[in-house]
C-alpha positions in Angstrom: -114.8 62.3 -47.0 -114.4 65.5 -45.2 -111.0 66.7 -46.7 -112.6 65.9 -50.1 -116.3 67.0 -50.1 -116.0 69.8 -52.5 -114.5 67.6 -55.4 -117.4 66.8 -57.2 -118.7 70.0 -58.0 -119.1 70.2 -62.2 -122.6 71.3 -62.6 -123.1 70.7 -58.8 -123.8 67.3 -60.1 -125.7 64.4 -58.5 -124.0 61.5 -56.8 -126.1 58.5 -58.8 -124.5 55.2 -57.6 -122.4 54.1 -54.3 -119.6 51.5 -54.8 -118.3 49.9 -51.3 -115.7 48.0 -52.7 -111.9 46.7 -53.1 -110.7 44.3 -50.2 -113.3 43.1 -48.5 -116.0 45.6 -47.0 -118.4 42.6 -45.4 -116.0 42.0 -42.9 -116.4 44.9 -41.3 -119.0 45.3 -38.8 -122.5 46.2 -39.4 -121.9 49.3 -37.4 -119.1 50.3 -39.2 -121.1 49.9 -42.5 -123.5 52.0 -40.9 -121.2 54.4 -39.8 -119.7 55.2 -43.4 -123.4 55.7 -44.8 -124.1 58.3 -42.3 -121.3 60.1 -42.8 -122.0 60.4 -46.7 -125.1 61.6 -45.7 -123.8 63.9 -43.6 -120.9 65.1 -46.1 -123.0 65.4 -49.2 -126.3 64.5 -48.0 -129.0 66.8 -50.6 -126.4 66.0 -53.5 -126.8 62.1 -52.7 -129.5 60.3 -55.0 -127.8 56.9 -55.9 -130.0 54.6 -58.0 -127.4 52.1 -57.3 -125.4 51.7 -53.9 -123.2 48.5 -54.4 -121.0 46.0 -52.2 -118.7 43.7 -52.3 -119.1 40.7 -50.4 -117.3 37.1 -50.3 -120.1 34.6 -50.2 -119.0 33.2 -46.8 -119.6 36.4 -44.9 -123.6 36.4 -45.9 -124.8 35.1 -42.5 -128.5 35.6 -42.1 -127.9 38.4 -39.5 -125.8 40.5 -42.1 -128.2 40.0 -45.3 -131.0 41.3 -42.9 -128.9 44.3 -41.6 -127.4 45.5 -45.0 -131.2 44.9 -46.6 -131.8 47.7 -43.9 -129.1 50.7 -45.2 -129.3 52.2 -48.6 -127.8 49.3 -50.4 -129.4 47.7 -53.2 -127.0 45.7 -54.8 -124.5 42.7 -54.0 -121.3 42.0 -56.0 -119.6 38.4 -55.2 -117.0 36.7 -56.7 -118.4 33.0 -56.9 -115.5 32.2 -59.4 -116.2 28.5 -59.6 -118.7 26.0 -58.5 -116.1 23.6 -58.6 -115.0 23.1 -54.9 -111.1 21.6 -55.8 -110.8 24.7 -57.7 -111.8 27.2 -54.9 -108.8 25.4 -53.2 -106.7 26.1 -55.8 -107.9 30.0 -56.2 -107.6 30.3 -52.2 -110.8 30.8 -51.4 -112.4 31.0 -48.1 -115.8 29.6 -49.4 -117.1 26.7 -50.7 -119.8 26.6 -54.0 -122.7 25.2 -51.8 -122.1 29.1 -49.5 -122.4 31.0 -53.2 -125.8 29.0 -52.9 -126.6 29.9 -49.4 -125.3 33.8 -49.6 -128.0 34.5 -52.7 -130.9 32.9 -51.1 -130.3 34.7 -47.8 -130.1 38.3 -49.9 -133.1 37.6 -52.2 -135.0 36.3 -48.6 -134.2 39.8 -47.3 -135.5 41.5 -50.6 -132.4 42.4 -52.5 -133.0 41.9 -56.1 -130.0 43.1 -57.5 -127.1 40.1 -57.2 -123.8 40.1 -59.5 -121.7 37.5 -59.1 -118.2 37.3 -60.6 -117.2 33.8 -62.3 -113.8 33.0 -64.0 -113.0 30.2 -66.7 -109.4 29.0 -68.4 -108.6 27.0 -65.4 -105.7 24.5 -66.0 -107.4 20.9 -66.8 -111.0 22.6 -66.8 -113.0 20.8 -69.5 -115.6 22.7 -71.6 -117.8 20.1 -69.7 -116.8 21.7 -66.6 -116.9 25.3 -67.6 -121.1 24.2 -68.6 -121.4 23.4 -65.5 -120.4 26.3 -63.6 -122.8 28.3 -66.4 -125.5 25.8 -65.2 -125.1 27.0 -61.8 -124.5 30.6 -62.4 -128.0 30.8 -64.5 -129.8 28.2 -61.8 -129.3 31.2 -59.2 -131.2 33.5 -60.8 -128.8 36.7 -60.2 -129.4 39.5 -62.2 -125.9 40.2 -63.2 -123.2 37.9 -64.3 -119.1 38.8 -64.9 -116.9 36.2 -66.2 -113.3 36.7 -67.0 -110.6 33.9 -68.4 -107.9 33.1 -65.3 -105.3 35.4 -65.4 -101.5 34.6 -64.5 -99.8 37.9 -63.2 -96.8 38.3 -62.9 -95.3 37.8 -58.7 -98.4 35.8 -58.0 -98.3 32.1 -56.9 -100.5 31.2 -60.1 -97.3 32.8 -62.3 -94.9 31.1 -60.3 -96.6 27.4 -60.8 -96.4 28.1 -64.3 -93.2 29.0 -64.5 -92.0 26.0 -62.9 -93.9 24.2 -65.7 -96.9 22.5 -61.7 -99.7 23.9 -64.0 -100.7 24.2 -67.7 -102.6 27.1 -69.0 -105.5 25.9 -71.7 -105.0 26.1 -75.4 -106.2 29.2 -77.2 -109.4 27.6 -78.8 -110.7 25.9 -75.7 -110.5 29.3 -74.4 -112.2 31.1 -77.3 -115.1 28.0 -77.5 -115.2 28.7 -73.4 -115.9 32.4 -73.9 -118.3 31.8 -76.8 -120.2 29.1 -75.1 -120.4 31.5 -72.1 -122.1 34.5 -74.5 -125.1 31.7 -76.0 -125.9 30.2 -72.7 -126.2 33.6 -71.4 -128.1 35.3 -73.9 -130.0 31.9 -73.6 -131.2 32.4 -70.6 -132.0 36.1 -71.1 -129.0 38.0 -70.1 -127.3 41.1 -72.2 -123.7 41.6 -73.1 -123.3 44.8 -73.0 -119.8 44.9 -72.1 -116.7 42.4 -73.3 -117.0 40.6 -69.2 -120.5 41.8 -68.2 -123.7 40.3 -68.9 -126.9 41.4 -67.3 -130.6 40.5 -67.4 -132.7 43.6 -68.9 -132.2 46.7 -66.4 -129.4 45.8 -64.5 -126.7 47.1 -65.8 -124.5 47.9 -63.7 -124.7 51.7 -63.4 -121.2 52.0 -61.1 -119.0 49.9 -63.8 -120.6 51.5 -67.0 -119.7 54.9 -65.4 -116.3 54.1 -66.4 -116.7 53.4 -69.6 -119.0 56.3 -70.6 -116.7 59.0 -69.4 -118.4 59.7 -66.0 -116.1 61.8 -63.1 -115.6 59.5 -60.0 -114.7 59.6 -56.4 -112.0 57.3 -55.1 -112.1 57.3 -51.2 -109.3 55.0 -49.3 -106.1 53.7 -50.1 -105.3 52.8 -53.4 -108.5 54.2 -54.6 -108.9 55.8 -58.0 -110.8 59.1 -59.0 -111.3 60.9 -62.1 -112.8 64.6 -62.6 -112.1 64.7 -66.6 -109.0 66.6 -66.7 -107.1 64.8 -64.3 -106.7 61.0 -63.1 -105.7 60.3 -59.6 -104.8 57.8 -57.1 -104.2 57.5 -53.4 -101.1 56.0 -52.3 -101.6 52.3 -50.9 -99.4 51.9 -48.4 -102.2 52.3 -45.4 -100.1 53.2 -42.6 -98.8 56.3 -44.9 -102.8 56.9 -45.8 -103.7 57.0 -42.1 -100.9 59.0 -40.6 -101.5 61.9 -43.6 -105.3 61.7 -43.3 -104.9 62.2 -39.7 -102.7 65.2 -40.5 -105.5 66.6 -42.8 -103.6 66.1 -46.2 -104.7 64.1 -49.2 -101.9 61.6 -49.9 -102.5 61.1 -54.2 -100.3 61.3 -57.0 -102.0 62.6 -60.1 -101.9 62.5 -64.2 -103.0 65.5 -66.0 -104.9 64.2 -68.9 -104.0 65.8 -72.7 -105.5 65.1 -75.9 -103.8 62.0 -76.6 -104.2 60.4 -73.1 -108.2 61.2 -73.2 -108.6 59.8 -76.6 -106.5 56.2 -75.7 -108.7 56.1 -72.7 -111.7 56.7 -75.0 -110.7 53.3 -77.2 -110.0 51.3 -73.7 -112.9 52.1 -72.0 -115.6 52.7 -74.6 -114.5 50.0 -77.4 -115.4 47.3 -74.5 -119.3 48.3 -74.3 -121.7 47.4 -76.9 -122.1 51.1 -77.9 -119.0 50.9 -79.0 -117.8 54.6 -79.9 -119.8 57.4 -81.9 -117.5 58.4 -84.6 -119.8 61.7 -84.8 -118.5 62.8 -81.6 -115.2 61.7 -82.1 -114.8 64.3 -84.9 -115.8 67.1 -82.5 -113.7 66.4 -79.1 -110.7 65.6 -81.2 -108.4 67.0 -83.4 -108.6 65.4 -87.2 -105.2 64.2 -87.2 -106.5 61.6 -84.1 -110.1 60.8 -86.0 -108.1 60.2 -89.2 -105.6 58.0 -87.5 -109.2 56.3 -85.7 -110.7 55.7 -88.9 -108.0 54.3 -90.8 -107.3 51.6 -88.4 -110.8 51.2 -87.7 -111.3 50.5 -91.7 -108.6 47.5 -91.8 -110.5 46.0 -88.6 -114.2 46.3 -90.3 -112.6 44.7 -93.2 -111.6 41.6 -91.4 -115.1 41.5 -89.7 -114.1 42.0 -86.2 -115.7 45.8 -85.8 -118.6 47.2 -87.3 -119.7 50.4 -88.1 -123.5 50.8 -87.3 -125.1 54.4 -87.9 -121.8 55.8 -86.9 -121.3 54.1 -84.0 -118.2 51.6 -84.1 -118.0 48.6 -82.0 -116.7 45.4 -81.7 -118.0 42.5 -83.6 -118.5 38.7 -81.6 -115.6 38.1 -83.8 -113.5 41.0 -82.0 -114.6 40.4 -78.8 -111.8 37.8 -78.0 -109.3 39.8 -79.8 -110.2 43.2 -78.2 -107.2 43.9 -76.5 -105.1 43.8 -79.9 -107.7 45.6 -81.6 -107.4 48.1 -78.7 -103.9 48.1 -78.8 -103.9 48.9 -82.7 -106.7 51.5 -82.1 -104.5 53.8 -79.5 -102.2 56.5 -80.7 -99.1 55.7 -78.9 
């Protein structure tokens, strides 16, 4: 923080939302939380007015004593990755908790007055029954959070999930359960009050999640830590993740990133991955202006073939995906880019 305070100076602009996040950040110590929101106090302190101040926590770590004590600090908002409700599949994932301490964890937060709880579920499971997946939706809505993520298990490559299904241990579902999964997961949620505004994210009316949606509206970001990210619009970069490396060149006072400088074509196939996932969708107005008319030509023309098929729309200028494009947005996306 101190090597870096003087990077977010465009406009001298505010510092709206806090994200403590990546690995686990509630298993440190209370004081150690503490410590890192003094010391962004002390660092940018007038510049700090966070609507938001976000983190990450696996259900299991919630004890009564640490709901109390982070209800205390400037946070306002809990992110945890519930993932099932389904105990054999917790096993399965790895997981340290169980469902019944997703339960415990959100009861112990909204006892200690935070009213801001996202939790992250995941569906596509190998065997999982649309029965089952309504069930974990059951749950997830019986909570009462405010924000709920859901993303369709993902087998990447040099994980233990890959290797099983290599080996032909575990089946991945068929393409329409999937798709009647996802769309099953957008009715009981909008059901039950909650607003898609982005392909994963759902949220009850004001939350939103400010942090996230920063990303996808072009926002600059801070990255502290290893293997963090950070953006300042003309340039992307990223801190190197080995953490013995990190620690030895933060102790010798140098910044250890690599970095992209971002051109024309970079910012605009950022554009359609970032802003074709939110609801907004992208204002072909502004398009026009920030680029050149050889990209909004090339925009328009394969946005045209995708309205025509019904899975974008073009509303008052503004294009964005259709539910029909929703579980095709990464093909759309890809089509969209100007490799």
């Amino acid at each position: 923080m101190d090597l870096r305070r003087n990077e977010l100076v465009l406009a001298n602009e505010k510092i709206n939302t806090i994200y403590i996040g990546g690995g686990t950040p509630s298993q440190l110590t209370i004081a150690n939380i503490t410590k890192i929101f003094r010391h962004i106090n002390d660092v940018w302190g007038p510049r700090v007015d966070a609507e938001e101040v976000t983190i990450e926590c696996n259900p299991d770590d919630i004890t009564d004593e640490f709901a109390k004590a982070i209800a205390s600090l400037p946070i306002n908002r809990v992110s945890m990755g519930a993932q099932t409700f389904n105990d054999d599949r917790l096993k399965f994932l790895h997981r340290r908790h169980c469902s019944d301490e997703v339960k415990c964890a959100v009861s112990r937060l909204q006892k200690y007055g935070i009213k801001n709880i996202s939790i992250d579920l995941m569906f596509g499971f190998p065997d999982e029954t649309i029965d089952d997946w309504s069930s974990d939706i059951d749950e997830a809505i019986s909570l009462g959070v405010q924000h709920i993520s859901a993303y369709s298990l993902m087998y990447e490559e040099g994980t233990t999930l890959f290797k099983l299904l290599n080996q032909n241990k575990i089946k991945t579902i068929d393409e329409e359960t999937s798709l009647e999964m996802y769309n099953m997961l957008i009715d009981r949620l909008s059901s039950a009050g909650y607003e898609q505004y982005e392909i994963s994210n759902f949220a009850q009316p004001g939350f939103q999640s400010k942090h996230n949606s920063s990303y996808w509206h072009d926002i600059p970001y801070l990255g502290i830590g290893a293997s963090a990210h950070s953006y300042d619009i003309k340039s992307r970069r990223w801190n190197i993740s080995d953490i013995t490396k990190y620690i030895s060149s933060i102790e010798s006072c140098t910044l250890p990133f690599e970095e992209e400088i971002i051109d024309k074509n970079t910012k605009y196939d950022d554009l359609i991955t970032t802003a074709m996932r939110t609801r907004e969708g992208i204002d072909t107005e502004k398009l026009k202006v920030d680029f050149d008319n050889d990209l909004y030509t090339y925009f328009m023309n394969e946005a045209n073939k995708h309205i025509k098929n019904g899975t974008l729309k073009n509303v008052n200028g503004r294009i964005s995906l259709t539910r029909k494009g929703l579980f095709v947005s990464d093909d759309i996306m890809s089509d969209l880019m100007h490799v």
